[in-house]
C-alpha positions, -999 to +999 in steps of 0.1 A: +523+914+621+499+908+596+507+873+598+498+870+632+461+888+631+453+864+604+459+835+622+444+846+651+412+857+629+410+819+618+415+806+649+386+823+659+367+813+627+376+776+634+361+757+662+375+720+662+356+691+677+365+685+714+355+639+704+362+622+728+385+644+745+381+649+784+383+687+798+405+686+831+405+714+853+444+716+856+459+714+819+496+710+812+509+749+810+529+748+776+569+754+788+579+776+761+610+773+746+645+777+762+663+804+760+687+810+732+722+799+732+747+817+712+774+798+696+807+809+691+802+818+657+773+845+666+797+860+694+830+858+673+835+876+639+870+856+635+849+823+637+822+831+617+850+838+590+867+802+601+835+786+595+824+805+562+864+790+550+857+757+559+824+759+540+836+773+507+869+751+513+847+718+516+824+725+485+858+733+463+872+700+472+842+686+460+848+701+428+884+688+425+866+654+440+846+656+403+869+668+383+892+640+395+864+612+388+864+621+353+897+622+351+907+590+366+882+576+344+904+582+311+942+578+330+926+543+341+908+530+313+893+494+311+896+482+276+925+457+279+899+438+301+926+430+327+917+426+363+939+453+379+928+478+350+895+476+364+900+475+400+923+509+396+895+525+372+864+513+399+889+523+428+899+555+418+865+570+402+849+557+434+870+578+455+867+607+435+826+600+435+829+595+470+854+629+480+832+648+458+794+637+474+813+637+512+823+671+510+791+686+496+773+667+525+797+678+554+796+714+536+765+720+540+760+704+572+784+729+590+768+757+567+732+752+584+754+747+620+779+771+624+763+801+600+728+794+590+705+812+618+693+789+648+666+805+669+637+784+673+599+798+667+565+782+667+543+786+643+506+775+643+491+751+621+459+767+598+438+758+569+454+749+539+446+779+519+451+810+536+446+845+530+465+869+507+482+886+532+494+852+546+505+845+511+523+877+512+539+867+545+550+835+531+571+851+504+585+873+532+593+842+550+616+834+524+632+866+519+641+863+556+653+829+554+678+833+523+684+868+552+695+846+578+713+818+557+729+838+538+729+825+504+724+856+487+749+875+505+779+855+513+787+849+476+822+825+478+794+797+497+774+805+473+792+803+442+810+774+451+782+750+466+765+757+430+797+746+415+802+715+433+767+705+428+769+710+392+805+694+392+794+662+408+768+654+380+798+652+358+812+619+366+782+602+362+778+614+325+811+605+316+808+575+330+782+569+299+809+570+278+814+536+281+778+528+268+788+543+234+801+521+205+841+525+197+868+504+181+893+482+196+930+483+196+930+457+166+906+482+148+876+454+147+843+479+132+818+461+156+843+461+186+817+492+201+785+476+186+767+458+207+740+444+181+768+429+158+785+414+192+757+392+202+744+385+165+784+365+168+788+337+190+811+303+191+782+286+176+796+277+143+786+247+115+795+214+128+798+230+165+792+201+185+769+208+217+785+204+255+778+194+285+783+227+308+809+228+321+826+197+320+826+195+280+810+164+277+794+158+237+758+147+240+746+114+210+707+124+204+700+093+221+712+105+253+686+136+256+656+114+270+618+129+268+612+157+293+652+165+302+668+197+300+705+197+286+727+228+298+746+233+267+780+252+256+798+253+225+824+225+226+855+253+212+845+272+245+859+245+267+895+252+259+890+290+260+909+304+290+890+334+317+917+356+300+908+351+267+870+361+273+856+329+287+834+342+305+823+370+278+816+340+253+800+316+274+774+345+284+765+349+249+764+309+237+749+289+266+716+272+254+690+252+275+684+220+255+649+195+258+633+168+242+595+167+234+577+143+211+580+158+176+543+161+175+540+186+199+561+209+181+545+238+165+572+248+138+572+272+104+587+264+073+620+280+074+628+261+113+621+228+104+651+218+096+660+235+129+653+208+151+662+170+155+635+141+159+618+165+190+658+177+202+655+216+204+682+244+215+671+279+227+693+307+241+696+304+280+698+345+282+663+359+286+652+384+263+642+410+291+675+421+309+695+392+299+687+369+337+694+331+330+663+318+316+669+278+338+636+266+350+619+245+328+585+230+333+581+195+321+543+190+320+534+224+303+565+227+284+575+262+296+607+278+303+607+303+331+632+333+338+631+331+379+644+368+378+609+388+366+586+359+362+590+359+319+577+326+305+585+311+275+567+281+251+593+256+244+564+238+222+561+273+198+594+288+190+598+300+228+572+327+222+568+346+250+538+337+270+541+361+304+564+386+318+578+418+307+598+396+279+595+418+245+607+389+224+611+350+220+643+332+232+666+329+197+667+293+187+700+276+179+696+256+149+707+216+156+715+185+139+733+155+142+768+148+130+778+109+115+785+094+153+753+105+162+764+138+186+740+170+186+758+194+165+749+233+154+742+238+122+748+280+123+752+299+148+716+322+159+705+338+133+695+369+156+712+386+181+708+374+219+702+390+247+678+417+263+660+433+231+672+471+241+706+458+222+682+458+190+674+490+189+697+510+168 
């Protein structure tokens, strides 16, 4: 073959350095490979049409293992919120995921096996670039190898491995469906808006600030120099987990310090926002929404342990390293007429990892 001359011609072309290599006068002979075994599939037409079933059979329950995913995923949907509507939709898309992958991998496993051609061959390595007519032999490499695998010619494989394939990147986009904004059963316009959800939490006017998470108001006077408060909304204490506890504490918790009020670097529009040195800032970081619970008492920085993002407690909680795109929201604080830290709003911007600004 041409093939062959060619390599032989660079071989000869292509002395390599013997280093530190020692010349012996008996070398180990190379063995050669064994001889070919036939499986029963080569010998036996009848089980080479067993095996090409199984094949096809395993890639077309991998397409009912997709089309089932999707289909589970609107029979078992998740917007009552309930425990067992969410364990039946991860349970059953899973499974469907799971058939669909399984039976693509084992299908093509007993493809290359039982059908795919198995005879072993050596082929010597050679420069990178070689000639044209080992080029040439390359693409008739190919053409022998979709020859011997049969991809072009056994067309029910074929067909349906491409259709499984294709079928099993399915589930995953509708699976984004539940990304996109839509309405509640009540009708609420921003139940599907994610930007409008964190903008509202249960910080309200008069919203006196808790101890997390025994509920526990906090006087002004308690919150010495250099301590940090972790802070809820006091209405969220008597919120059940089934009424979205959990939901709204994620959105409203707030890491609370005292600094001298000197030390305080505040505009115009935020003085009012603090109370003699007592400020409030949004526990949930700004980058992918880790809890931001380190805070440094010397320097005055708050630090998100998840991807290092640091924040200045001392100028608006400006973001001074990290991946962080924005400042922590501030909750804006006061004190009521017994003295306990209360909100005066809620945030004036929404919480959260920035991506939820983007509209």
């Amino acid at each position: 073959m041409a093939h062959d001359d060619d390599s032989q011609a660079l071989d000869r072309a292509y002395q390599p350095s013997p280093g530190l290599s020692v010349a012996v006068s008996d070398p180990a002979q190379n063995p050669g490979l064994p001889p070919h075994r036939e499986r029963m599939t080569d010998k036996d037409p009848k089980a080479e049409k067993r095996a090409a079933r199984t094949v096809y059979t395993l890639f077309y329950l991998s397409l009912a293992g997709s089309i089932w995913a999707v289909a589970a995923y609107m029979l078992f949907p998740i917007e009552d919120q309930s425990l067992l509507s969410i364990r039946h939709n991860n349970l059953f898309i899973g499974l469907g995921i799971a058939l669909s992958l399984l039976c693509i991998g084992i299908g093509a496993i007993h493809w290359s096996k039982a059908l795919m051609s198995d005879k072993e061959h050596i082929e010597m390595r050679h420069p990178t670039r070689g000639t044209d007519a080992t080029r040439e032999a390359a693409v008739e490499v190919f053409a022998d190898a979709n020859e011997e695998s049969g991809f072009g010619r056994r067309t029910m494989i074929r067909n349906s491995l491409i259709a499984a394939i294709v079928a099993s990147i399915v589930p995953g986009v509708a699976l984004f469906r539940g990304l996109a904004p839509h309405n509640n059963a009540d009708g609420n316009p921003i139940a599907g808006d994610p930007v409008a959800l964190l903008k509202q939490t249960m910080w309200e006017k008069g919203q006196r600030l808790v101890r997390d998470p025994d509920g526990t108001p906090i006087r002004a006077a308690d919150v010495t120099l250099g301590s940090a408060f972790h802070v809820i909304p006091e209405n969220l204490v008597s919120l059940s987990h089934h009424d979205g506890y959990l939901e709204e504490k994620a959105k409203a918790i707030v890491l609370m310090m005292r600094l001298r009020p000197e030390q305080l670097i505040e505009s115009e529009e935020r003085k009012t926002w603090s109370y003699d040195g007592i400020v409030a800032y949004s526990k949930v970081c700004t980058h992918v929404g880790c809890p931001v619970a380190l805070y440094e008492q010397q320097t005055h920085h708050l630090l998100c342990p998840c991807h290092q993002s640091q924040f200045d407690v001392t100028d608006h909680a400006k973001v001074i390293f990290g991946p962080a795109a924005r400042p922590l929201p501030q909750l804006p604080i006061t004190v009521d007429d017994e003295g306990y830290l209360v909100a005066r709003s809620d945030f004036t911007e929404p919480v959260g990892p920035s991506f939820w600004e983007r509209h």
